[in-house]
PDBQT receptor file of N, H, CA, C and O in Angstrom, charges set to zero:
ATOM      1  N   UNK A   1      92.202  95.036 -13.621  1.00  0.00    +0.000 N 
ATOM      2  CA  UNK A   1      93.319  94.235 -14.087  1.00  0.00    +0.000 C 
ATOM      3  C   UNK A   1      92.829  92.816 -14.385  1.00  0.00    +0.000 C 
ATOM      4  O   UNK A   1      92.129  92.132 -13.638  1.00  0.00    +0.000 OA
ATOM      5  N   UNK A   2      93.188  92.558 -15.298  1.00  0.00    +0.000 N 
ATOM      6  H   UNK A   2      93.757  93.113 -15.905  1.00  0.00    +0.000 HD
ATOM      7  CA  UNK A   2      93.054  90.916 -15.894  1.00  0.00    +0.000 C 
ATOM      8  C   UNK A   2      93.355  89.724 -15.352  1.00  0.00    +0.000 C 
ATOM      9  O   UNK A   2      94.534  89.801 -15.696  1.00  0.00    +0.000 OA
ATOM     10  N   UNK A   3      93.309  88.780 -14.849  1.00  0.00    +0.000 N 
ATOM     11  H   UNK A   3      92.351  88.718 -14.569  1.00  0.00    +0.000 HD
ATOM     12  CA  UNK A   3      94.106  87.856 -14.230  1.00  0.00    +0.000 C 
ATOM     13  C   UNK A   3      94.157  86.868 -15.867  1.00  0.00    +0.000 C 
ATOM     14  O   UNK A   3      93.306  86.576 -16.708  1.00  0.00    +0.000 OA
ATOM     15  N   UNK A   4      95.492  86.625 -15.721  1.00  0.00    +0.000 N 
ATOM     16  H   UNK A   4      96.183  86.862 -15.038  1.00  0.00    +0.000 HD
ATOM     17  CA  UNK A   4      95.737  84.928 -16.554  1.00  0.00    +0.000 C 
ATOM     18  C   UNK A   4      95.529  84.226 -15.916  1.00  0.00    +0.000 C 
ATOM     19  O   UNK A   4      95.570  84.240 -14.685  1.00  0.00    +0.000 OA
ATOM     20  N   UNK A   5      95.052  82.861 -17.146  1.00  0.00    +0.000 N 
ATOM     21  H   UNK A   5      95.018  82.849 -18.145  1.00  0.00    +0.000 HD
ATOM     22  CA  UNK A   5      94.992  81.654 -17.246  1.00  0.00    +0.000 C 
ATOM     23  C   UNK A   5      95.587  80.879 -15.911  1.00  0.00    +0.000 C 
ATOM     24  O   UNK A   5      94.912  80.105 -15.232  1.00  0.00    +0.000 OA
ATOM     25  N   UNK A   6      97.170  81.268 -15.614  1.00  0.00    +0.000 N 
ATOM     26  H   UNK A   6      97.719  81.897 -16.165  1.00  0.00    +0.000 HD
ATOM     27  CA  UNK A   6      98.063  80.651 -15.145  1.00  0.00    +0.000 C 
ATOM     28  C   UNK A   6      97.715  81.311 -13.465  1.00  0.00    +0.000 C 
ATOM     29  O   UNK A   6      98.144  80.697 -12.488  1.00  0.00    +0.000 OA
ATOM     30  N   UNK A   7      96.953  82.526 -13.308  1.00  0.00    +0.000 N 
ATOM     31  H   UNK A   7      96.605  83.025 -14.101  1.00  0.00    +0.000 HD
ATOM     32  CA  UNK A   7      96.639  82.685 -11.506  1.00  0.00    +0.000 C 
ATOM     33  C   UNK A   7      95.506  82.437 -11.255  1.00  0.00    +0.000 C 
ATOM     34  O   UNK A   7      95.223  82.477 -10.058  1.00  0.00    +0.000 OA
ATOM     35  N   UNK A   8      94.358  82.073 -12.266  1.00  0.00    +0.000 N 
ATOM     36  H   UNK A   8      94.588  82.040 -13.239  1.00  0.00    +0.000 HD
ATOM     37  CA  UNK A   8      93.195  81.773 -12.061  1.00  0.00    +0.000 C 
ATOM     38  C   UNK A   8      93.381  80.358 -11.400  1.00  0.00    +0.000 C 
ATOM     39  O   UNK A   8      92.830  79.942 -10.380  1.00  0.00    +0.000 OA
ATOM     40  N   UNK A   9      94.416  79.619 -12.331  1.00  0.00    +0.000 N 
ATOM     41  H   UNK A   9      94.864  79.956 -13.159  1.00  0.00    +0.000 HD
ATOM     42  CA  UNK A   9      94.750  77.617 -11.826  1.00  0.00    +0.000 C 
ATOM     43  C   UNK A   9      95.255  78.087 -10.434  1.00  0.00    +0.000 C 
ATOM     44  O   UNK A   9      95.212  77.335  -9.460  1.00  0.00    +0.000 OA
ATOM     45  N   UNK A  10      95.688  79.234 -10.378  1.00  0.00    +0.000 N 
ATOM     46  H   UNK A  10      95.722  79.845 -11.169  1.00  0.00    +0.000 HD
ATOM     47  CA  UNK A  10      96.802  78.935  -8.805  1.00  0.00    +0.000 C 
ATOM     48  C   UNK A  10      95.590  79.063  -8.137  1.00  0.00    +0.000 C 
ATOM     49  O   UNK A  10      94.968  78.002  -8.078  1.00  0.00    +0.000 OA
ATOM     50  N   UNK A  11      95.188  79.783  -7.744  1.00  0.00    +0.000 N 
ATOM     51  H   UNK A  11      95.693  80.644  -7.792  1.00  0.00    +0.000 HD
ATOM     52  CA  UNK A  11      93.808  80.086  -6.593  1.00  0.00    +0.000 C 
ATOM     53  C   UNK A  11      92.324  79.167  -6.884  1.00  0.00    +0.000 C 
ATOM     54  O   UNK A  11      91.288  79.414  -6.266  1.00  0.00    +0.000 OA
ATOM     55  N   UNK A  12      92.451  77.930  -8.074  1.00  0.00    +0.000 N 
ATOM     56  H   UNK A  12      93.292  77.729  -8.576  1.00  0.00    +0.000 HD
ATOM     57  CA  UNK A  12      91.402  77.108  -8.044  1.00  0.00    +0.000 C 
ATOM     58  C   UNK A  12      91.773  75.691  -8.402  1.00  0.00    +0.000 C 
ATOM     59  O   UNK A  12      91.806  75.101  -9.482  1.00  0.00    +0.000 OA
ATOM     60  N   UNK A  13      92.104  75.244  -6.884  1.00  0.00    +0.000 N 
ATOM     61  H   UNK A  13      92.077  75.724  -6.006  1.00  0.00    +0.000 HD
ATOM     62  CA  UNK A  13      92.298  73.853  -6.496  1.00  0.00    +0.000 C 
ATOM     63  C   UNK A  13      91.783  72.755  -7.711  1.00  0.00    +0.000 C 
ATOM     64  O   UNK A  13      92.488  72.061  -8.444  1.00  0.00    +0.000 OA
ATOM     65  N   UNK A  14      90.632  72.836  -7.663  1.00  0.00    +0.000 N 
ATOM     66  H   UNK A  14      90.059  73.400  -7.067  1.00  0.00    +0.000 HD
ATOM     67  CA  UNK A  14      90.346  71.191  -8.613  1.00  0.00    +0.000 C 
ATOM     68  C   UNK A  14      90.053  71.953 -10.277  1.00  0.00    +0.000 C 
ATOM     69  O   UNK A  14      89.542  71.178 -11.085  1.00  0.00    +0.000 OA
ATOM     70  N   UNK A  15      90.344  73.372 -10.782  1.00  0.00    +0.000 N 
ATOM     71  H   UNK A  15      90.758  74.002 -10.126  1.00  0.00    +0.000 HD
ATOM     72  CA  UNK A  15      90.960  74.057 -11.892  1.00  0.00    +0.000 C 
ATOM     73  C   UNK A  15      92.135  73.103 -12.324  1.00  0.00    +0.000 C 
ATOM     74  O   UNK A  15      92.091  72.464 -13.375  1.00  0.00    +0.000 OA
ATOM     75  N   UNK A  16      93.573  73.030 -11.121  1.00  0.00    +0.000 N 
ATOM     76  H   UNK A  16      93.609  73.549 -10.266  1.00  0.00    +0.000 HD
ATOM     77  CA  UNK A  16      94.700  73.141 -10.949  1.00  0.00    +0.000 C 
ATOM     78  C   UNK A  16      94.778  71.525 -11.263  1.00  0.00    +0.000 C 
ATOM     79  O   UNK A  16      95.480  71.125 -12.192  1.00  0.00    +0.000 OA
ATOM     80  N   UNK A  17      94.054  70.656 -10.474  1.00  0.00    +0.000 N 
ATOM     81  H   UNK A  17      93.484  70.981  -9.719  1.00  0.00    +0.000 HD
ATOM     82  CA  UNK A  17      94.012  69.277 -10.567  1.00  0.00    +0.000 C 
ATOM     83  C   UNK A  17      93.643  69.132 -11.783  1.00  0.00    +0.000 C 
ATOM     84  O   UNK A  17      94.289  68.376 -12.509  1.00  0.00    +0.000 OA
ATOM     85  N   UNK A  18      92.311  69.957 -12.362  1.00  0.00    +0.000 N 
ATOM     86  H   UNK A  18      91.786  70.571 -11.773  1.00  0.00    +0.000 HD
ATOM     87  CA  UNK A  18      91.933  68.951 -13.424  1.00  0.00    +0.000 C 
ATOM     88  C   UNK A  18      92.830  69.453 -15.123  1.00  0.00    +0.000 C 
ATOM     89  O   UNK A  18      92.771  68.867 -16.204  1.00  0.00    +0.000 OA
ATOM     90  N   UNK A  19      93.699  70.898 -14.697  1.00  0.00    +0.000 N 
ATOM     91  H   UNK A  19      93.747  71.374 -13.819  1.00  0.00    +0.000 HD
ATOM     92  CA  UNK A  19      94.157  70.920 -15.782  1.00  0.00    +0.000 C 
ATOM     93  C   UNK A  19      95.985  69.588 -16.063  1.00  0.00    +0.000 C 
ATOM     94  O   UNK A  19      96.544  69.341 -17.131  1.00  0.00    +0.000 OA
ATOM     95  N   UNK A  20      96.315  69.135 -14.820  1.00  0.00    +0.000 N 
ATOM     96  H   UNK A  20      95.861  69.335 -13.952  1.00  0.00    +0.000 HD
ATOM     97  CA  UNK A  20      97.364  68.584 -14.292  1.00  0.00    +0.000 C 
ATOM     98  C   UNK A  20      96.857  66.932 -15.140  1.00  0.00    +0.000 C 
ATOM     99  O   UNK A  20      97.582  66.258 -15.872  1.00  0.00    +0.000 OA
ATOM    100  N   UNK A  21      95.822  66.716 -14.850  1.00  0.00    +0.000 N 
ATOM    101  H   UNK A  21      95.234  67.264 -14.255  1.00  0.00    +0.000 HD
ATOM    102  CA  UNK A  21      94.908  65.556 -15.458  1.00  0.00    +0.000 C 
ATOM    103  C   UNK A  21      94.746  65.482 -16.686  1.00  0.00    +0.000 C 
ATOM    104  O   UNK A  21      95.122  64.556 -17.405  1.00  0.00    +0.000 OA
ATOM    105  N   UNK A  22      94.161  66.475 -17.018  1.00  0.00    +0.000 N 
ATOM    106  H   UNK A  22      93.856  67.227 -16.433  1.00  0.00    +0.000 HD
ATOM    107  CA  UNK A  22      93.976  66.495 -18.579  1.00  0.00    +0.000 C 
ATOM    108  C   UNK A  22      94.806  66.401 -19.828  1.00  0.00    +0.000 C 
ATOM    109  O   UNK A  22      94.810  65.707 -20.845  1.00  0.00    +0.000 OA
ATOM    110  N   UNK A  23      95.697  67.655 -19.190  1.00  0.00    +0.000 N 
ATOM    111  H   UNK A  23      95.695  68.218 -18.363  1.00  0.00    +0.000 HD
ATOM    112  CA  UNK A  23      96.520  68.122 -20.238  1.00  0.00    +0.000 C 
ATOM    113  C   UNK A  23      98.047  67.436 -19.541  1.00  0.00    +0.000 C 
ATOM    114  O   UNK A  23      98.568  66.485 -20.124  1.00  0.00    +0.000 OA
ATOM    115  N   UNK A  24      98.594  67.932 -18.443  1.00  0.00    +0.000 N 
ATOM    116  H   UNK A  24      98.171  68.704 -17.969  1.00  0.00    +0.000 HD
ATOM    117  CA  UNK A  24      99.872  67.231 -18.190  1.00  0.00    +0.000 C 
ATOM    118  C   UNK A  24     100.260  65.764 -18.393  1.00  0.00    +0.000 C 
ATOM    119  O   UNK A  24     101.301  65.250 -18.805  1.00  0.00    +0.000 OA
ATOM    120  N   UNK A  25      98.808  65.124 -17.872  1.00  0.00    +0.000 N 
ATOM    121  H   UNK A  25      97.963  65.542 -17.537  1.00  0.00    +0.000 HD
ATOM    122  CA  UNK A  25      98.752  63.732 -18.205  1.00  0.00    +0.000 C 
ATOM    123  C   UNK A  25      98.714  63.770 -19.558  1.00  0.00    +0.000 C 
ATOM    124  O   UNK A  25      99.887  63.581 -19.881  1.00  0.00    +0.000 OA
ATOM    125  N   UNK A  26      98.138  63.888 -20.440  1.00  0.00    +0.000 N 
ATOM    126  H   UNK A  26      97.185  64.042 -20.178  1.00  0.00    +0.000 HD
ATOM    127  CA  UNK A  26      97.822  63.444 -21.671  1.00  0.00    +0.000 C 
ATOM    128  C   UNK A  26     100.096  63.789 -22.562  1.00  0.00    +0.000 C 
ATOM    129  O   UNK A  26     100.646  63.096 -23.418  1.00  0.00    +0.000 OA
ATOM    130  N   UNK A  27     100.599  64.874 -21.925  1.00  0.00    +0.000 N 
ATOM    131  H   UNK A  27     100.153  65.437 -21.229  1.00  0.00    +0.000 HD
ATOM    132  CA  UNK A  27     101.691  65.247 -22.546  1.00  0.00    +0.000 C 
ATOM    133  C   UNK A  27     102.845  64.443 -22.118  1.00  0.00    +0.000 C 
ATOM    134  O   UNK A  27     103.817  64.077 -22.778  1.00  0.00    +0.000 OA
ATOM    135  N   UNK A  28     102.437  64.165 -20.419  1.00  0.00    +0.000 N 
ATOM    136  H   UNK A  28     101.647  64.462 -19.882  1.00  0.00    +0.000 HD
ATOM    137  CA  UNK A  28     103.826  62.687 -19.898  1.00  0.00    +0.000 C 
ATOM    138  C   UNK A  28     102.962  61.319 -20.468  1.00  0.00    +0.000 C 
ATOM    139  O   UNK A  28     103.765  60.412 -20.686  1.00  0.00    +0.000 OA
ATOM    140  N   UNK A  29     101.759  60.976 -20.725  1.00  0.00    +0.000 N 
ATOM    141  H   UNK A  29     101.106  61.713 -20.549  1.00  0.00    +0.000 HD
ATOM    142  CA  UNK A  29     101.507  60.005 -20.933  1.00  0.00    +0.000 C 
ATOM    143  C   UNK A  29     100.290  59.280 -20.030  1.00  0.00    +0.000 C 
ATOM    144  O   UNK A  29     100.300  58.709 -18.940  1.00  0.00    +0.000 OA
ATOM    145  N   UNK A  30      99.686  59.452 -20.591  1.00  0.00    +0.000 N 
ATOM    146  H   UNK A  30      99.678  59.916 -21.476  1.00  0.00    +0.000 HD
ATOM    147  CA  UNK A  30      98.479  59.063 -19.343  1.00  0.00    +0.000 C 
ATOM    148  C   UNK A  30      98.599  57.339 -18.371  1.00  0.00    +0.000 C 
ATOM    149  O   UNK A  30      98.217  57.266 -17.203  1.00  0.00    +0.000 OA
ATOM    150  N   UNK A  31      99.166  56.148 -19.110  1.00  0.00    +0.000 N 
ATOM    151  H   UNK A  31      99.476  56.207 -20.059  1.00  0.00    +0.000 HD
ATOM    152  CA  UNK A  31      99.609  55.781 -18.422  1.00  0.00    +0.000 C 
ATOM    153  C   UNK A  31     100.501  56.272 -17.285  1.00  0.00    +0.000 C 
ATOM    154  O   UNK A  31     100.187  56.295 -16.094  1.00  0.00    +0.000 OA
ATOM    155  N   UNK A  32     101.506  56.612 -17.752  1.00  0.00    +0.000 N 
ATOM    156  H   UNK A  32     101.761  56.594 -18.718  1.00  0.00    +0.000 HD
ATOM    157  CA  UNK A  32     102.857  56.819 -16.879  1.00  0.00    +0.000 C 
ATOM    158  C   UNK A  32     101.755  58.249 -15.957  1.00  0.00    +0.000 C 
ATOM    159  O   UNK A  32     101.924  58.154 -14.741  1.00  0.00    +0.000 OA
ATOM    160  N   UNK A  33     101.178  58.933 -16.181  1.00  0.00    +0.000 N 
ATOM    161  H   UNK A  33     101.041  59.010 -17.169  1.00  0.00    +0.000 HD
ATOM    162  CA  UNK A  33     100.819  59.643 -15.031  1.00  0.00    +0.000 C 
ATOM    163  C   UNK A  33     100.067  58.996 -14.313  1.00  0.00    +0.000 C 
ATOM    164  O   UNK A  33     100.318  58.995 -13.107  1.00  0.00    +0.000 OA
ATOM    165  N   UNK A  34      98.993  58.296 -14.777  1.00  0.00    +0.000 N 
ATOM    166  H   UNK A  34      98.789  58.298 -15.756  1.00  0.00    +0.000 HD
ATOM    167  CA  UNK A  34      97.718  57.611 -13.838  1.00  0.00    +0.000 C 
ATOM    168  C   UNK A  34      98.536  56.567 -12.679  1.00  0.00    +0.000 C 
ATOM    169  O   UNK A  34      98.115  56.351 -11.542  1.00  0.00    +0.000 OA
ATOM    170  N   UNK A  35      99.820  55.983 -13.283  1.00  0.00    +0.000 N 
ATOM    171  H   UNK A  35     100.163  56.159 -14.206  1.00  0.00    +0.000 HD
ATOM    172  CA  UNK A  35     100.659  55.234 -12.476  1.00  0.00    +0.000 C 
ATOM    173  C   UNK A  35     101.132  55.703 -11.416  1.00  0.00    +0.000 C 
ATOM    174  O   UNK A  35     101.272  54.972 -10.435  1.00  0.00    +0.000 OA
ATOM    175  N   UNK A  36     101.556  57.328 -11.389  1.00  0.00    +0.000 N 
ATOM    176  H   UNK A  36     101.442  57.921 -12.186  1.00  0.00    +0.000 HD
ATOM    177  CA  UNK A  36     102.810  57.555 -11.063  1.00  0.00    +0.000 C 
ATOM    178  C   UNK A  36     102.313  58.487  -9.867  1.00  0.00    +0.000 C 
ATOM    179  O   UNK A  36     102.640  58.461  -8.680  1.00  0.00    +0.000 OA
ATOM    180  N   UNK A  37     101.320  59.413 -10.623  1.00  0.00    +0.000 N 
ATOM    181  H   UNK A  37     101.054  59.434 -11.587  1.00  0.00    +0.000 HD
ATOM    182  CA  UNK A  37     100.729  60.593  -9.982  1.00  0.00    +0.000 C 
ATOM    183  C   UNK A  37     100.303  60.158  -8.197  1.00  0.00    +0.000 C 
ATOM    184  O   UNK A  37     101.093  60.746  -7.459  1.00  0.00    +0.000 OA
ATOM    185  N   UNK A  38      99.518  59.501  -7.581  1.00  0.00    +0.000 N 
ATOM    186  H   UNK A  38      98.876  59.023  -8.180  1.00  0.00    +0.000 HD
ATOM    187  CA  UNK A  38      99.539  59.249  -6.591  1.00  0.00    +0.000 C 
ATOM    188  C   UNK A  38     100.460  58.769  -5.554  1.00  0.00    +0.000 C 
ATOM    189  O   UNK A  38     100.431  58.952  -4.337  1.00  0.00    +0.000 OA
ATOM    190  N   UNK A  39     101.430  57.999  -6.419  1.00  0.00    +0.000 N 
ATOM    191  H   UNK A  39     101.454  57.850  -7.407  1.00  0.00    +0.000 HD
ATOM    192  CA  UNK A  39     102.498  57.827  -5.614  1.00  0.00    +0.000 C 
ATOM    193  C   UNK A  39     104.101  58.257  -5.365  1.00  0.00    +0.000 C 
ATOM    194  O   UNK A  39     104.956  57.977  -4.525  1.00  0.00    +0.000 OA
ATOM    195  N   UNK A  40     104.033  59.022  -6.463  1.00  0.00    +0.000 N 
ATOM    196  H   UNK A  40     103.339  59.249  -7.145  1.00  0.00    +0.000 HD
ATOM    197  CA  UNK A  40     105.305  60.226  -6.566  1.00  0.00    +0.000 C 
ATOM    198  C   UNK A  40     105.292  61.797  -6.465  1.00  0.00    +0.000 C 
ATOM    199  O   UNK A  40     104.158  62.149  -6.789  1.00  0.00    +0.000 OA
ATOM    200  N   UNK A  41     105.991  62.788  -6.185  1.00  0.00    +0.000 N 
ATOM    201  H   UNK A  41     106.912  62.502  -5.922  1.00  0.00    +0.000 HD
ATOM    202  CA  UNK A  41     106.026  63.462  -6.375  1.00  0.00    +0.000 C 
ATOM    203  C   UNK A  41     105.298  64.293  -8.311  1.00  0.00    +0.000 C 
ATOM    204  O   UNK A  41     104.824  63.658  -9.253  1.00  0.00    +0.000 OA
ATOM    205  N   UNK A  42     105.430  65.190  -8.242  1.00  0.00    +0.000 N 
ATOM    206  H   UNK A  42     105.815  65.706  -7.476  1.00  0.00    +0.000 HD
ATOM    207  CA  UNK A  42     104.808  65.428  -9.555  1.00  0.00    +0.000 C 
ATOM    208  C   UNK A  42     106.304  65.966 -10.241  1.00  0.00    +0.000 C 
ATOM    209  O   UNK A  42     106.659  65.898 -11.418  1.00  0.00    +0.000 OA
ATOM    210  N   UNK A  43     106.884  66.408  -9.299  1.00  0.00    +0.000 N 
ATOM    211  H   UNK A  43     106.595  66.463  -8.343  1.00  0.00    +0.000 HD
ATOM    212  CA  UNK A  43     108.599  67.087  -9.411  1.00  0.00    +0.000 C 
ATOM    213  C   UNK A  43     109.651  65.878 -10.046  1.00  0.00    +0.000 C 
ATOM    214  O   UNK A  43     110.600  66.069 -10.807  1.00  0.00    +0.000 OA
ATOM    215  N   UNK A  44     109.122  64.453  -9.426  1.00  0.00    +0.000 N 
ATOM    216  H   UNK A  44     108.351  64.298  -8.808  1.00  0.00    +0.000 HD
ATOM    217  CA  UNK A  44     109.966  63.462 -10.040  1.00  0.00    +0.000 C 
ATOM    218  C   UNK A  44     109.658  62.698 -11.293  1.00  0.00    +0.000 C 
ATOM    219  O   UNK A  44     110.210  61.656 -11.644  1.00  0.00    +0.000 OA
ATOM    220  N   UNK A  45     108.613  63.409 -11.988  1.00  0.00    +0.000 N 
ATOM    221  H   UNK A  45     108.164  64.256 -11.703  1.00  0.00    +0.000 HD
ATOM    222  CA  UNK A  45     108.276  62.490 -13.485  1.00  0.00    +0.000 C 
ATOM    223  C   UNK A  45     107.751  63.407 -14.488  1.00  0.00    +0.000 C 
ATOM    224  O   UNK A  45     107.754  63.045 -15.665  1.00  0.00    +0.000 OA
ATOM    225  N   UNK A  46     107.063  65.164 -13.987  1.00  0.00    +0.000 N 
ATOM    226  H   UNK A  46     107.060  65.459 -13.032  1.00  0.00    +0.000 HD
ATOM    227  CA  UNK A  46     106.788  66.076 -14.863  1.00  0.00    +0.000 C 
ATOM    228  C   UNK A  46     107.740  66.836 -14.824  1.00  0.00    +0.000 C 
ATOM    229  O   UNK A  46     107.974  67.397 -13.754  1.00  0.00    +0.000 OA
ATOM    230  N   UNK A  47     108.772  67.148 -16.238  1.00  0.00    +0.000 N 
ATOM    231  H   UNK A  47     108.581  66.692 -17.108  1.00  0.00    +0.000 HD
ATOM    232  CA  UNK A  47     109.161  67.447 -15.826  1.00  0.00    +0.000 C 
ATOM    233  C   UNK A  47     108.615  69.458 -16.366  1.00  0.00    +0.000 C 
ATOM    234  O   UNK A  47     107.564  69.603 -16.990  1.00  0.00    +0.000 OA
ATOM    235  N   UNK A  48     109.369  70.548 -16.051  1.00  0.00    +0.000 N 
ATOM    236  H   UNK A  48     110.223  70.429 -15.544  1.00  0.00    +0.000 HD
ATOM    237  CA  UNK A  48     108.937  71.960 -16.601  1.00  0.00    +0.000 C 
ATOM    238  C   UNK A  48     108.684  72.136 -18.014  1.00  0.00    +0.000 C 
ATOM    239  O   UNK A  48     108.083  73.141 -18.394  1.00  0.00    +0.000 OA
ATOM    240  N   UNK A  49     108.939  71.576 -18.533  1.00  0.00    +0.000 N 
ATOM    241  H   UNK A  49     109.428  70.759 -18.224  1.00  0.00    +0.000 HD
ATOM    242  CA  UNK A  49     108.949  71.496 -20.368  1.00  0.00    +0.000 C 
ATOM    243  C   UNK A  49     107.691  70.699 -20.534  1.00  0.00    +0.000 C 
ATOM    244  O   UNK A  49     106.838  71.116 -21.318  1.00  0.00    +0.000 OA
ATOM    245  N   UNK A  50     107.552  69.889 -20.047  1.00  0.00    +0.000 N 
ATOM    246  H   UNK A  50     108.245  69.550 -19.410  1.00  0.00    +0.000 HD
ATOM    247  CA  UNK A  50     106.195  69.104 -20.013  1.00  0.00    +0.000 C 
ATOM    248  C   UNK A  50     104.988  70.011 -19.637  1.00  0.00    +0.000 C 
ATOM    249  O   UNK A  50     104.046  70.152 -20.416  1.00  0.00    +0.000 OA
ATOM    250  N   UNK A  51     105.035  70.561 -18.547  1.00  0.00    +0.000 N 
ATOM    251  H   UNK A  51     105.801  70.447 -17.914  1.00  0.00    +0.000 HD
ATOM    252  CA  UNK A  51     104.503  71.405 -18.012  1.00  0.00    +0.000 C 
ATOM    253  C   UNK A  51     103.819  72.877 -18.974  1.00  0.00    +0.000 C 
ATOM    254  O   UNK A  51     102.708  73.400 -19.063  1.00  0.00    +0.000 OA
ATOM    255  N   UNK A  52     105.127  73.121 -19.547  1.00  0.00    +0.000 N 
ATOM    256  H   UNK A  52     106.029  72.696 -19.475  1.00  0.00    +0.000 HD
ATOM    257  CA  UNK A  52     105.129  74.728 -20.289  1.00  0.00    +0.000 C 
ATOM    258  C   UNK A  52     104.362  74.495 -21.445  1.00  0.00    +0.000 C 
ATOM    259  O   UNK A  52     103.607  75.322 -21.955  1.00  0.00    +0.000 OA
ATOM    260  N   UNK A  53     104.647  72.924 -22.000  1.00  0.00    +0.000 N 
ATOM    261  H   UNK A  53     105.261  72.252 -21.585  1.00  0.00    +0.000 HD
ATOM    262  CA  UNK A  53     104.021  72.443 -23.349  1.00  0.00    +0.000 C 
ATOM    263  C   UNK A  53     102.546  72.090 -22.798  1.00  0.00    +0.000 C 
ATOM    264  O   UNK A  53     101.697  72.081 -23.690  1.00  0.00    +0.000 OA
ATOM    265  N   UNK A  54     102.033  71.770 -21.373  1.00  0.00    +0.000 N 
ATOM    266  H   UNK A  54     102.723  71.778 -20.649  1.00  0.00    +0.000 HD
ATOM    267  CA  UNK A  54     100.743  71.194 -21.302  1.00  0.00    +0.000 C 
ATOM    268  C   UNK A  54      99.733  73.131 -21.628  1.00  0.00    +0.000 C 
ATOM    269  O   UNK A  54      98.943  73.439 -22.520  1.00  0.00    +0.000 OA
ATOM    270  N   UNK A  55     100.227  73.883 -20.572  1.00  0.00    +0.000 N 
ATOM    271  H   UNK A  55     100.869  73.632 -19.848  1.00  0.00    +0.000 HD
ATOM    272  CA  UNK A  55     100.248  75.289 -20.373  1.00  0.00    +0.000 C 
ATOM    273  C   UNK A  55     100.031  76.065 -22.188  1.00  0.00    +0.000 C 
ATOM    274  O   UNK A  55      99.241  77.007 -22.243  1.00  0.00    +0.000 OA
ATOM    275  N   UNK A  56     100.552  75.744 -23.185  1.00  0.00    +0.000 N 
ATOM    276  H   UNK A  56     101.194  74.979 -23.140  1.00  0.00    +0.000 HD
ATOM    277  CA  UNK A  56     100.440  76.280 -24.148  1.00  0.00    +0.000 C 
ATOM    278  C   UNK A  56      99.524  75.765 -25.235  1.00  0.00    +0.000 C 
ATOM    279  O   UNK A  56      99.031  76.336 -26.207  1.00  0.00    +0.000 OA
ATOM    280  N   UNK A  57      99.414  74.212 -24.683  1.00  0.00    +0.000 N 
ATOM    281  H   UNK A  57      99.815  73.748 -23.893  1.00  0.00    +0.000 HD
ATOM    282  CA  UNK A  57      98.031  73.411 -25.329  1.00  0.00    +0.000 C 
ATOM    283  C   UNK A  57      96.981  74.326 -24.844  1.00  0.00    +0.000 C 
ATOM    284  O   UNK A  57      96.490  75.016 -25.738  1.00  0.00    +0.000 OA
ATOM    285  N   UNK A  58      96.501  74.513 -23.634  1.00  0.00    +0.000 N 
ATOM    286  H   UNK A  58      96.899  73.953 -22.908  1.00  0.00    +0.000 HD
ATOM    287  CA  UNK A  58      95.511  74.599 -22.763  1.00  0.00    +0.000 C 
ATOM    288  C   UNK A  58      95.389  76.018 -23.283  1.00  0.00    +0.000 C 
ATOM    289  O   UNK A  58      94.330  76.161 -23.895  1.00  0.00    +0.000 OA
ATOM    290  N   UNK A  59      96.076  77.024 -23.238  1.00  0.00    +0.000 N 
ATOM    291  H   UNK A  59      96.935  76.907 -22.741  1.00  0.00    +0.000 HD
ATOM    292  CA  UNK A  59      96.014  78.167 -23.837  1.00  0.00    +0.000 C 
ATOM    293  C   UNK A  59      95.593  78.684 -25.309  1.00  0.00    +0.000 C 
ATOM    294  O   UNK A  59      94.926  79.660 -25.654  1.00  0.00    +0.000 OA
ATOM    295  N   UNK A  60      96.091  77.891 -25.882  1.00  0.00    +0.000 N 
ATOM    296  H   UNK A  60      96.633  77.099 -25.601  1.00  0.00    +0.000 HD
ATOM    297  CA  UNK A  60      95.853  78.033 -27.416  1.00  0.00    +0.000 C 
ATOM    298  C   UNK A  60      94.467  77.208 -27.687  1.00  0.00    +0.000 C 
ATOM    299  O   UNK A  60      93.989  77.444 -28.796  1.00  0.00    +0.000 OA
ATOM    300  N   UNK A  61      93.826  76.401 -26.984  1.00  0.00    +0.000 N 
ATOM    301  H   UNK A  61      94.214  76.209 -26.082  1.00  0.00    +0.000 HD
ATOM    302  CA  UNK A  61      92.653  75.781 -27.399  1.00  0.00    +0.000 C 
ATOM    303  C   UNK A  61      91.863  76.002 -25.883  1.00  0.00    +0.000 C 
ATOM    304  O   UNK A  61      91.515  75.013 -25.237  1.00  0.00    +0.000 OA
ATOM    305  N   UNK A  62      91.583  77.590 -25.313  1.00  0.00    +0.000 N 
ATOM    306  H   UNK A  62      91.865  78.393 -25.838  1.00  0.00    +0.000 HD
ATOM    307  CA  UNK A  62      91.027  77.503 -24.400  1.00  0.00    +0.000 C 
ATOM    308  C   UNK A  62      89.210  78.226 -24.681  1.00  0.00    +0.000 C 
ATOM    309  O   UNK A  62      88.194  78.133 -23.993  1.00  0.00    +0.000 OA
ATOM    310  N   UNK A  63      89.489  78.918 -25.998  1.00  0.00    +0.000 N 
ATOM    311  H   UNK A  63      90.315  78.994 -26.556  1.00  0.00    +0.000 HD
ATOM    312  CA  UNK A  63      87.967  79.226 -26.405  1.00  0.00    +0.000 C 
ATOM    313  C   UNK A  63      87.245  78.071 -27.037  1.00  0.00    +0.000 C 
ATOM    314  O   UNK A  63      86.019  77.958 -27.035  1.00  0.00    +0.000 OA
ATOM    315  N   UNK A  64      88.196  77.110 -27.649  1.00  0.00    +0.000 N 
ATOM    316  H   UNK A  64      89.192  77.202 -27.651  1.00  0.00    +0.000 HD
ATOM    317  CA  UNK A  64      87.256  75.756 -27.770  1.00  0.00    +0.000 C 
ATOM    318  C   UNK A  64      86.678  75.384 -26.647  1.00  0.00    +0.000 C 
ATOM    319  O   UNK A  64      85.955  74.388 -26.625  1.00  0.00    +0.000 OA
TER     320      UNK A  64
């Protein structure tokens, strides 16, 4: 059986961080994440749409 994209990030910690970095940041705004990320929740400024849109970047440009 295959694993996705999306259980490989669950079971690899700095996977999970660095796709949250890359891509989530770059879609809320890398200011507003580099600001925010250490001292908020991730629940109070990403919101799921942000998320689904970082998730479909990362997917569609993952053989680059």
């Amino acid at each position: 059986m295959e694993s996705s994209i999306v259980d490989t990030q669950r079971n690899d910690m700095q996977m999970y961080t660095d796709f949250f970095s890359l891509f989530v940041g770059s879609v809320v705004g890398k200011k507003r994440f580099e600001g925010l990320c250490f001292r908020e929740n991730l629940s109070n400024f990403v919101t799921i749409s942000d998320e689904a849109l970082a998730l479909l970047i990362f997917e569609n440009n993952y053989d680059r």
